[in-house]
N, C-alpha and C positions, 0 to 999 in steps of 0.2 A: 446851372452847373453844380448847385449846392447838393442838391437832390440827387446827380449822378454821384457824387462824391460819395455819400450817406448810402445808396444803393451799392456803389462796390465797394465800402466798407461793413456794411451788413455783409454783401456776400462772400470777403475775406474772413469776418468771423464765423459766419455758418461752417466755409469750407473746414477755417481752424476746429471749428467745434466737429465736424465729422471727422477729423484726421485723428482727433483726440479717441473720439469713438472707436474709429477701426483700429488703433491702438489698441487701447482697452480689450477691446474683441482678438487683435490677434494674440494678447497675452494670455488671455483664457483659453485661445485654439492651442496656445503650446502647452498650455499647464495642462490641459486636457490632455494632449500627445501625452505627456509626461507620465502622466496616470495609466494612459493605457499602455506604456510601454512597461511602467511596473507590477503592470496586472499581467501584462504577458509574458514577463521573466516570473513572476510567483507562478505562473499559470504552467509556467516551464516547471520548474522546481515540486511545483506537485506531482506531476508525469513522472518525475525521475523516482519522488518518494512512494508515489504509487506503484512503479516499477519493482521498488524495494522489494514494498511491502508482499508483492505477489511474489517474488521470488523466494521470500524468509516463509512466506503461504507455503510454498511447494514445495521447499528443505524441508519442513515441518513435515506435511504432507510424506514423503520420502523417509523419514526418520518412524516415524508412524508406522506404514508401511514392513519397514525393517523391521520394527520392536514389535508390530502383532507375528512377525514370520517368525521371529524366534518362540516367543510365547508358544507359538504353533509347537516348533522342534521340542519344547522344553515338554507340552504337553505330550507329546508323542514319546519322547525316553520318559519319562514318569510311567505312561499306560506301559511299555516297555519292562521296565525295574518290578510293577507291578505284577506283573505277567512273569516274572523270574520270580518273586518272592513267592506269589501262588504255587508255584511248580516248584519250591524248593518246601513248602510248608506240605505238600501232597507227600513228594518225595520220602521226608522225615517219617510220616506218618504210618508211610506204607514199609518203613526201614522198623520203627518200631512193631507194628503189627507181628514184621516178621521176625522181629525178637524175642516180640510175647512169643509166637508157634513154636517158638525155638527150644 
């Protein structure tokens, strides 16, 4: 009977010592969880600043855009202004001409 005793007290401590085990192990499975639910809330968080960041991309982009059209207008009334001083310096010239004949 001594031997049965010694055998299912061996296998009460085995089972204790596996319970400890799976223990052990499910605290790592939650800590693990744990991690990956913060890796997929930052994993969130960058989506959204990545979002941002494309949008502040394509205001920029848009503003760009704007600022070369005008540059465009500005350069168009300059050749413009241009084309008026030309014909006002022709004008004079041909005013004095005819002042000398005069």
């Amino acid at each position: 009977m001594e031997v049965n005793t010694e055998e299912v007290t061996l296998g009460i401590s085995t089972v204790e010592d596996v319970t400890e085990q799976f223990s052990i192990i499910m605290e790592d499975v939650f800590a693990a969880q744990e991690q990956m639910n913060k890796m997929t809330k930052a994993t969130g968080e960058i989506d959204g600043y990545s979002f941002k960041v494309m949008e502040s991309v394509m205001a920029l982009s848009e503003v760009a855009k704007q600022a070369a059209a005008y540059a465009e207008e500005v350069a168009a009334a300059s050749q413009e202004e241009l084309a008026s001083i030309e014909e006002l310096v022709l004008l004079a010239a041909n005013l004095k001409a005819t002042v000398s004949e005069s």
